[in-house]
C-alpha positions as CSV (number, residue, x, y, z in Angstrom):
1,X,292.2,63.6,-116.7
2,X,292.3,61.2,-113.4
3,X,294.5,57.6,-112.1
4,X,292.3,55.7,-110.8
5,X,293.2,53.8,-107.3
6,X,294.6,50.2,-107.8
7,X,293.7,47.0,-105.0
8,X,294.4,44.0,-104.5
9,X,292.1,41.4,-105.4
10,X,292.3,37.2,-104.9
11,X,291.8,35.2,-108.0
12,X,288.4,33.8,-106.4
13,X,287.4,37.6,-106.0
14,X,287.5,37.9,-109.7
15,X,284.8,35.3,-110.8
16,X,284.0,32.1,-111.2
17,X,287.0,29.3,-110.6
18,X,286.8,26.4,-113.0
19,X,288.8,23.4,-112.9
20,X,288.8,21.2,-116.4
21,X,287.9,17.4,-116.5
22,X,288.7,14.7,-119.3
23,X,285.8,13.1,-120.7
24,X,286.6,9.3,-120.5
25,X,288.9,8.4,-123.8
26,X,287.9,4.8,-124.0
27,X,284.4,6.1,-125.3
28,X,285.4,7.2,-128.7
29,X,281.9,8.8,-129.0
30,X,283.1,11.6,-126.5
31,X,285.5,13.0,-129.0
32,X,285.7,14.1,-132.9
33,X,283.3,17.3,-132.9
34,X,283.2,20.6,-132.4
35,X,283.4,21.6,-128.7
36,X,287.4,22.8,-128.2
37,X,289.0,20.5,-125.7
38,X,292.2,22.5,-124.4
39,X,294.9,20.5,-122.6
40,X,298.7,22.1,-121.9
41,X,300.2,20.4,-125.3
42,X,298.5,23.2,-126.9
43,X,300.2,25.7,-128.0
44,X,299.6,28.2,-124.9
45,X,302.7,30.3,-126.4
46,X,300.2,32.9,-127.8
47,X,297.2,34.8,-126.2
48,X,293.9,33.6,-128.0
49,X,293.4,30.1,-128.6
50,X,292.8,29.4,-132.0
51,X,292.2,25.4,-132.4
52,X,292.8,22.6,-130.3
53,X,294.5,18.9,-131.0
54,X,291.6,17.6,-130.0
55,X,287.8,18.4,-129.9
56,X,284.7,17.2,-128.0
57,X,281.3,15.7,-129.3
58,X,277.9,16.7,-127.5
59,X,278.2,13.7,-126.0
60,X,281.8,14.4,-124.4
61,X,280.4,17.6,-123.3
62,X,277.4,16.6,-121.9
63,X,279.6,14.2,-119.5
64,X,281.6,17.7,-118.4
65,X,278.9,20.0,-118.9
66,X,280.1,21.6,-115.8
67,X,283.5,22.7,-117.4
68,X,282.1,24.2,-120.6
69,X,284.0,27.8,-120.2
70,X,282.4,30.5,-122.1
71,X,284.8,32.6,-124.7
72,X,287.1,35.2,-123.2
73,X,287.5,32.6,-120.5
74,X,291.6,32.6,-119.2
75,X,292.9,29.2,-119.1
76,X,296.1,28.9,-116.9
77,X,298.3,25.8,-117.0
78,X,299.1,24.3,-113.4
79,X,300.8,21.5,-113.8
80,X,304.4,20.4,-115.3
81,X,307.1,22.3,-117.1
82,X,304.5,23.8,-119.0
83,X,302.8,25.9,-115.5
84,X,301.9,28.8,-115.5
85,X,301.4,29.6,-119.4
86,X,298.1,31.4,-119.8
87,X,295.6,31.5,-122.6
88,X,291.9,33.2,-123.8
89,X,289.5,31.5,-125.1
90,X,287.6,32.8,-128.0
91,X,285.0,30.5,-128.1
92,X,283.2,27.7,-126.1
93,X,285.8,26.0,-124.7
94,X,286.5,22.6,-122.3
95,X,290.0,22.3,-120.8
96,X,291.6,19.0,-118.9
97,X,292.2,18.9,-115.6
98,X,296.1,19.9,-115.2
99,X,294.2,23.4,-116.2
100,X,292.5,26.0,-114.0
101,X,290.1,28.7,-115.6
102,X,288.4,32.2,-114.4
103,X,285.3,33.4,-115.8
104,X,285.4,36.9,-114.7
105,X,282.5,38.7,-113.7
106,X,281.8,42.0,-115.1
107,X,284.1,44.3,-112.7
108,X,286.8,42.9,-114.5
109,X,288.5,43.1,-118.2
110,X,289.2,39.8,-119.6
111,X,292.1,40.6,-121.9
112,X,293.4,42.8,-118.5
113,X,293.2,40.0,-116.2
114,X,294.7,37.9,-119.0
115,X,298.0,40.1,-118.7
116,X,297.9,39.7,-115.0
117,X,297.4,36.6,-114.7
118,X,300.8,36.0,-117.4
119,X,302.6,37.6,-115.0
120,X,301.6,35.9,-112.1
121,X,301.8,32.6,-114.4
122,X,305.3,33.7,-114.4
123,X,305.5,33.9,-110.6
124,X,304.1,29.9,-110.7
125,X,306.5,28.8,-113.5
126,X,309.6,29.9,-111.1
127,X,308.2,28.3,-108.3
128,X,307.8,24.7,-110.5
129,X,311.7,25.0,-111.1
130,X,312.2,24.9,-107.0
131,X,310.3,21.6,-106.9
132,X,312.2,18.1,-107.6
133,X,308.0,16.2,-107.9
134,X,306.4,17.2,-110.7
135,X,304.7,20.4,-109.3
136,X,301.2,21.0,-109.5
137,X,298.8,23.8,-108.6
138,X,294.9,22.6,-107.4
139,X,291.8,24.9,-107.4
140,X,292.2,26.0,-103.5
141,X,295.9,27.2,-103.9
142,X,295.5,28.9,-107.9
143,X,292.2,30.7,-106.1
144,X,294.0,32.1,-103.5
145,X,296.7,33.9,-105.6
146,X,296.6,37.4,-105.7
147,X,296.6,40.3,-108.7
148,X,296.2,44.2,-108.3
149,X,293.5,45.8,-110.7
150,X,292.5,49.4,-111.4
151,X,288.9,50.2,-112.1
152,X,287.4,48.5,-115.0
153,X,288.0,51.9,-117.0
154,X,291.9,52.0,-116.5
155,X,291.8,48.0,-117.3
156,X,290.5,48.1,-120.8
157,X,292.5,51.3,-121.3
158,X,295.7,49.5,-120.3
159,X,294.6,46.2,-121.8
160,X,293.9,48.0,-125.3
161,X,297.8,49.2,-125.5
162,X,298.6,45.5,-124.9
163,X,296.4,44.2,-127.1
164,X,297.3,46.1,-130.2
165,X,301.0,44.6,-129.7
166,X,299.4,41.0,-129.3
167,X,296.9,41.6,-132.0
168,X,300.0,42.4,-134.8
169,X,302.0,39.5,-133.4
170,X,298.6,37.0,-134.3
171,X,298.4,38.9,-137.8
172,X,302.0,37.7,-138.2
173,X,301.4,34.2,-136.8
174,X,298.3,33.7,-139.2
175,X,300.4,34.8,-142.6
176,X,303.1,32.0,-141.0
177,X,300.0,29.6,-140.7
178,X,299.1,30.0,-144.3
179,X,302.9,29.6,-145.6
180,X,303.4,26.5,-144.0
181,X,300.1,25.3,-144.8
182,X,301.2,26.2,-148.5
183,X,304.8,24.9,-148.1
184,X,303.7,21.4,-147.0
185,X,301.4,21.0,-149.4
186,X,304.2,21.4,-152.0
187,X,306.6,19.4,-149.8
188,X,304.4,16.7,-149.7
189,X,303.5,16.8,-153.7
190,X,307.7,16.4,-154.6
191,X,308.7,14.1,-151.9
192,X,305.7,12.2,-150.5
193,X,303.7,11.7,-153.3
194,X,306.2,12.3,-155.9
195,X,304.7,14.7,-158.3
196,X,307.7,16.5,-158.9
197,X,308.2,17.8,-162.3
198,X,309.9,15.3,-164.6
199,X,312.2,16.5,-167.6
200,X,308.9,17.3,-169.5
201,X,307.5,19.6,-166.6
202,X,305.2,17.1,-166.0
203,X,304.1,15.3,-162.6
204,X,306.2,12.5,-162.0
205,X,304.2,9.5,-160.9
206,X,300.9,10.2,-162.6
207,X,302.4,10.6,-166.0
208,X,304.4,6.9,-165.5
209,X,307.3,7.7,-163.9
210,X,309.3,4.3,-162.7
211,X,308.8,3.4,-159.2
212,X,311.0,0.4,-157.8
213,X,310.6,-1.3,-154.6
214,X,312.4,0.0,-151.1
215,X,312.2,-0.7,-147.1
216,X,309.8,2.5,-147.5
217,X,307.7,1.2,-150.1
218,X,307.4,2.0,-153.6
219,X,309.8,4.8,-154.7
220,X,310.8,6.6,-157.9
221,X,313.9,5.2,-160.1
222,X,317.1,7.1,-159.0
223,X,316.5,7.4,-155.5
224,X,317.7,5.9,-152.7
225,X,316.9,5.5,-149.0
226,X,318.9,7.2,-146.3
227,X,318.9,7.2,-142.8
228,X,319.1,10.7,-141.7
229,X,321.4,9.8,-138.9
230,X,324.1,9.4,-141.1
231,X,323.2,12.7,-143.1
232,X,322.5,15.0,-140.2
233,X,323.6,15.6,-136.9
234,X,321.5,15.6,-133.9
235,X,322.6,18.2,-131.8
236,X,321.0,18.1,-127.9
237,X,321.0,20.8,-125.7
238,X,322.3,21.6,-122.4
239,X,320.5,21.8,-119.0
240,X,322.7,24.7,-117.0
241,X,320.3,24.1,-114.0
242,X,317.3,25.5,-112.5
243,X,319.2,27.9,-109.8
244,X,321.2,29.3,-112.8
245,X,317.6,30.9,-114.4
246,X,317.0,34.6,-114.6
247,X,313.6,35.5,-115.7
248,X,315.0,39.0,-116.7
249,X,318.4,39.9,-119.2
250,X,321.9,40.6,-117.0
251,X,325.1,40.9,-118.7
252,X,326.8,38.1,-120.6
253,X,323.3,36.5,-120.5
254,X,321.6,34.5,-123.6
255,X,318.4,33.6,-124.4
256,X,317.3,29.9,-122.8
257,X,314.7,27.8,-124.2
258,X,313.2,24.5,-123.2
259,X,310.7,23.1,-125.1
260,X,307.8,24.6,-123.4
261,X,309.1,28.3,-125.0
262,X,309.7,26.7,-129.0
263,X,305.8,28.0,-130.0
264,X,306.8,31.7,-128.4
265,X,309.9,33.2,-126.7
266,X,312.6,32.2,-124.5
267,X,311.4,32.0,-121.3
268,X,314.8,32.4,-119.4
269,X,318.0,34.0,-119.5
270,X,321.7,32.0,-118.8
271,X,325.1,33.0,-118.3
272,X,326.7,32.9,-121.3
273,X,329.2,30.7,-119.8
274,X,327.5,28.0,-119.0
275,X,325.9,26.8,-122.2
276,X,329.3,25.2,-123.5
277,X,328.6,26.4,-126.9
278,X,324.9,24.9,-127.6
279,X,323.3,28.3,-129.1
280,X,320.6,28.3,-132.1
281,X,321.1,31.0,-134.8
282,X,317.6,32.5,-137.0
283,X,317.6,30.1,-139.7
284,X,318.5,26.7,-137.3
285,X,316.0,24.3,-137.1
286,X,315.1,22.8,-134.0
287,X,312.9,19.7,-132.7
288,X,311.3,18.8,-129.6
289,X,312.3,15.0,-128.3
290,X,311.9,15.3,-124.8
291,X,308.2,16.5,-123.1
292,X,305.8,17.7,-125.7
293,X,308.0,15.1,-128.7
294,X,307.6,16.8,-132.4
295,X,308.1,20.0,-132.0
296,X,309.4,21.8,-134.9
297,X,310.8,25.3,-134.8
298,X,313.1,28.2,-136.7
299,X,313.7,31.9,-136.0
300,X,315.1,31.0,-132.3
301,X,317.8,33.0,-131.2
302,X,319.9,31.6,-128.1
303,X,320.6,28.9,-126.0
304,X,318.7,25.4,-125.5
305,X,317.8,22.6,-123.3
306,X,318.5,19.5,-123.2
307,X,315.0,18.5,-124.4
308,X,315.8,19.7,-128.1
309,X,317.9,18.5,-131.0
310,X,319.5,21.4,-133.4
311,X,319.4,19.5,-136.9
312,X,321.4,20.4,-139.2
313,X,323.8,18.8,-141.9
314,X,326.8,16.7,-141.8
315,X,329.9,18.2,-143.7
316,X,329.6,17.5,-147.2
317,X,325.5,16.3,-147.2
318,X,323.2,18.6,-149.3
319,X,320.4,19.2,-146.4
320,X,319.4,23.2,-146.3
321,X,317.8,24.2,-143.4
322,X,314.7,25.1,-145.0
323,X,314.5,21.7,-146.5
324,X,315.0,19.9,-143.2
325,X,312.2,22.3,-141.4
326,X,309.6,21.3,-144.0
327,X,310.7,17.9,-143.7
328,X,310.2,17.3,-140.0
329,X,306.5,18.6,-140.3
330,X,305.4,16.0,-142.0
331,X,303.3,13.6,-141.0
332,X,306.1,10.4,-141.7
333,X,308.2,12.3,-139.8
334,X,306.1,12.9,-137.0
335,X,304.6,9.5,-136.4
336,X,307.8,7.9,-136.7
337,X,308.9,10.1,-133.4
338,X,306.0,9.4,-131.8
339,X,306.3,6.0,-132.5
340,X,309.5,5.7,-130.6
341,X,308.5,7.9,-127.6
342,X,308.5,6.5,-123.9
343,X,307.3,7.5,-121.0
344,X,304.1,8.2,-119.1
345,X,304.6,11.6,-117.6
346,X,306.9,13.0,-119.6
347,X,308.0,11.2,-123.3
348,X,311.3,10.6,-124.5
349,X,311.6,9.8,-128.1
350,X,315.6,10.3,-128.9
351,X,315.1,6.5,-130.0
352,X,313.1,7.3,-132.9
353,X,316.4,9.0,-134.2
354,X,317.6,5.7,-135.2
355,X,314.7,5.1,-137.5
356,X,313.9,8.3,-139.1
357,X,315.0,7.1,-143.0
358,X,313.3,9.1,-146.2
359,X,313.3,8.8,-150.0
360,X,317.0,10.9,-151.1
361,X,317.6,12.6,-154.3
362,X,320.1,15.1,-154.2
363,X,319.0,16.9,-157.7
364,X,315.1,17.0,-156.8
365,X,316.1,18.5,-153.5
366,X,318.0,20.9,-155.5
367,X,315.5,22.2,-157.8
368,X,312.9,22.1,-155.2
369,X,314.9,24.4,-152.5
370,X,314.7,27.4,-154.9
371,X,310.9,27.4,-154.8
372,X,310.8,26.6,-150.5
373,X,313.6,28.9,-149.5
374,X,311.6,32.4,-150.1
375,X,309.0,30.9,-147.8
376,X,311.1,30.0,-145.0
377,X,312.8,33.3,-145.4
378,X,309.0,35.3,-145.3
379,X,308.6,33.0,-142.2
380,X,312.0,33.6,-140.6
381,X,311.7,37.1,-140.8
382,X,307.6,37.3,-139.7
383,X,309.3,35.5,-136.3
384,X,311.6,38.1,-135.9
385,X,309.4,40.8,-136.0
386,X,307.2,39.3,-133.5
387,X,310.4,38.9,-131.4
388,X,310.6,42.6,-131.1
389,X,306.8,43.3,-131.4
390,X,307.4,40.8,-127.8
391,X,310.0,42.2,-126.1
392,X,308.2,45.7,-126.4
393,X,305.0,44.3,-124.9
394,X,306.8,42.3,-122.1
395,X,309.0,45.4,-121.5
396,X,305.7,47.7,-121.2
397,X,303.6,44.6,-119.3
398,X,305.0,44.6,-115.8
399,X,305.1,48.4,-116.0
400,X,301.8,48.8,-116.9
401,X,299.9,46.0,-114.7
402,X,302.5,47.4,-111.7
403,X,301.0,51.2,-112.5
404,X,304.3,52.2,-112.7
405,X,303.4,53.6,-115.6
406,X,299.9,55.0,-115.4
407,X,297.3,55.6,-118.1
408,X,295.3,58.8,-117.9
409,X,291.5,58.5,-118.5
410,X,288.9,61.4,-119.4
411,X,287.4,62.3,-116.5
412,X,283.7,61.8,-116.1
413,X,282.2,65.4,-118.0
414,X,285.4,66.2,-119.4
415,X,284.8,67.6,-123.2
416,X,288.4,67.1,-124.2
């Protein structure tokens, strides 16, 4: 059994340096098929990328061709709040330009070089915190960072331990996928297009159930139209300040998250002292209207910034939690933030508040959080397992990519 040595190597030194581009948008032509077009409102909170918002025709590629990263490519953010977050592609992938990407050569591990470059992404982040201007990273400067590798042996060795933590934590994310896809589609049925079951078990709509006439269109008979700023408070964060960040846990420290962290972990910790309060328990829901607007998450467990609303009911209004999470994922919801959002660099969209009104029933809401809640509770529960699936890989991660803790490898002719 042998270490191998470890050097230091530039990222230029590690393959090819590719800097994304944005196929013009006013030629609709450029977008729509099946090329993956990455940008940092992705979510770049997990390793592989899955799908993208958006996705490029031949045509859109063809006017990029030079940016078309193959898969196991690793896509680093460099520009905004949201620097620094690394991802893998795992297919054919174009990126915009606020993204820098290697295509390593093959003296290096992709998913190995993924893990160091999330910890110098981490370096990069920190540094963005320093800078009042929006802080940005170009090609010459993201090139001439540095990493420290072991032989390619020792990097897929290393990489595989990793990788088996990163691997469980997608499992969990997929089964998540597939319950909110599932939970929507039922959300939507009761409360969208109003096939809840009526007295007879039947649909409501399709089998003639009254509709009447609202500011939201036709309704069903019994309902009524509220305003969810009169049902549910709004709850924004608190910004303790840059220089107050620790990017490891001390005593009396929480959990931070801004919105670039909802998709994954907390990327900070805070004195507990200076959040006056503004925590988010497992089952809170929580939604994005500063930066990347629409954002909606559960399962967090700390403090939060200023660029997220906790939601939750007023005293004495029937809204569960798992009702009001469903409820901000769908698409009405959505728009009508996006609607309301300002801003050219970064959006702002705590106007939209005003406007966000739905179709109320107290007793449908009733029946129908019986037959939601198990979900959200499967999903709760999936998140906090890939909290502690997380903090065992980021605990083992600097150790490993350090060699602090080494990994032995079968030397060359050894039978064992």
């Amino acid at each position: 059994m042998s270490f191998s040595e470890w050097r230091e190597v530039k990222v230029s030194e590690i393959g090819k340096i590719v800097t994304g581009k944005t196929p013009k948008t006013a030629i609709s032509e450029n977008y729509g098929g099946n090329i993956p077009f990455l940008t940092p409102s992705d979510d770049m909170n997990i390793k592989k990328v899955k799908s993208t918002a958006r996705t490029l025709s031949e045509m859109g590629l063809n006017s990029v061709k030079n940016c078309l990263l193959p898969a196991k490519s690793i896509c680093v953010s460099c520009i905004g709040s949201d620097l620094g977050k690394v991802v893998l592609t795992s297919e054919p992938t174009v990126t915009n330009q606020q993204i820098n990407s290697i295509v390593p050569d093959e003296k290096f591990d992709p998913d190995f070089i993924y893990y160091g470059m999330t910890i110098l992404g981490k370096h990069l982040n920190y540094l963005s915190k320093t800078s009042t201007a929006v802080p940005i990273i170009n090609k010459t400067t993201f090139s001439n960072f540095s990493i420290i590798v072991p032989s390619i042996e020792e990097q897929k060795a290393i990489a595989h331990i990793l990788s088996t933590l990163d691997d469980k934590i997608e499992v969990n994310n997929q089964i998540n996928k597939t319950l909110e896809n599932m939970a929507q589609a039922i959300f939507k049925q009761w409360f969208v297009d109003f096939e809840f079951p009526n007295e007879d078990g039947e649909p409501y709509k399709s089998s003639g159930g009254e509709m009447i006439a609202s500011e939201l269109g036709m309704i069903p008979k019994g309902w009524e139209v509220v305003h969810l700023k009169d049902k549910l408070n709004f709850e924004r964060g608190i910004e303790p300040g840059s220089k107050n960040y620790s990017k490891t846990y001390f005593e009396r420290s929480i959990p931070f998250y801004r919105v670039g962290d909802m998709l994954g972990i907390a990327g900070n910790y805070v004195d507990k002292n200076l959040i006056n309060d503004k925590t988010l328990k497992t089952r809170d829901v929580a939604v994005s209207f500063d930066g990347t607007v629409g954002r909606v998450v559960t399962g967090l467990r700390g403090s939060y910034s200023t660029g997220i609303r906790k939601i939750y009911a007023k005293k004495g209004e029937y809204f569960p939690n798992c009702f009001i999470y469903f409820l901000f994922k769908t698409e009405f919801i959505q728009s009508t933030i996006m609607q309301y959002a300002v801003g050219t660099t970064i959006l702002h969209a705590s106007e939209s508040i005003e406007y966000l009104a739905i179709p109320y029933h107290e007793e449908i809401i009733k029946k129908f959080v019986p037959i939601i809640e198990a979900i959200f509770n499967t999903i709760v529960n999936k998140k906090k397992e890939n909290e502690s699936l997380s903090n065992t890989r980021d605990i083992l991660l600097p150790k490993l990519m350090s060699g602090e803790i080494r990994v032995l490898l079968e030397e060359e002719g050894d039978a064992s």
